[in-house]
N, C-alpha and C positions, 0 to 999 in steps of 0.2 A: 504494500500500500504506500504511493505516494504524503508525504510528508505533509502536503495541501488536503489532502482528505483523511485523516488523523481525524480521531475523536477528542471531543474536550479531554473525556477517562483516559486514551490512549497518552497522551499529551502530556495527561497528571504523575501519570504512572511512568512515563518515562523521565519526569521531572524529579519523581521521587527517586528513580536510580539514581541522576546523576548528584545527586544531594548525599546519598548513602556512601557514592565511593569518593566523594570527594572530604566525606566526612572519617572516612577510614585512614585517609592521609598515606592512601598506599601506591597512588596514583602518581606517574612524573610529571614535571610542573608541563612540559609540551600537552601533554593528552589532557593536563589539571584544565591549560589555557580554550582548549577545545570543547570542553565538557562545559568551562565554564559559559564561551560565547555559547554555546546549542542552549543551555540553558534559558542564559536571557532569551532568547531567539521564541524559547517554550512560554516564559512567563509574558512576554510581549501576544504571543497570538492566543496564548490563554486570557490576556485582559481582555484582547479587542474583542473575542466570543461571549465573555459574558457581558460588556457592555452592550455589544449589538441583543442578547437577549434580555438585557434590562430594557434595552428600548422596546421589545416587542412584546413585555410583560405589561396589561392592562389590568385595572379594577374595575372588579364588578359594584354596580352600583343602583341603586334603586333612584328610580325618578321620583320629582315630586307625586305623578300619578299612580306610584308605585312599576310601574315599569323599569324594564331593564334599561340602563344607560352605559357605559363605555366612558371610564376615566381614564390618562392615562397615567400610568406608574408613576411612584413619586415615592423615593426612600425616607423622604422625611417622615417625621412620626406627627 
């Protein structure tokens, strides 16, 4: 599977490797420097997917005449 069609989970799960071996400190600093760019490269397209589904996450919401209405999202409390 191309790298562009990666799951969020695939993504998390390979981010968690490269945290685990670089956390073991048994890795040389060339392959450290490697793990570490793919890394960022992971948490970078990991932001941009959940932002893109925070935009697409809407509240449900009752109208004044009790009908359905369409808010959209909003993290604030």
């Amino acid at each position: 599977m191309s790298k562009k069609n990666e799951t969020f989970e695939e993504k998390m799960r390979r981010l968690e490797e490269i945290v685990r071996a670089m956390e073991r400190g048994d890795v040389a600093l060339e392959e450290s420097l490697k793990l570490f760019q793919e890394g960022t490269e992971l948490v970078r397209s990991c932001g941009k997917q959940l932002e893109e589904a925070r935009m697409q996450v809407t509240k449900i919401t009752a109208g004044a005449d009790g009908t359905p209405g369409e808010e959209p999202f909003s993290d604030e409390i």
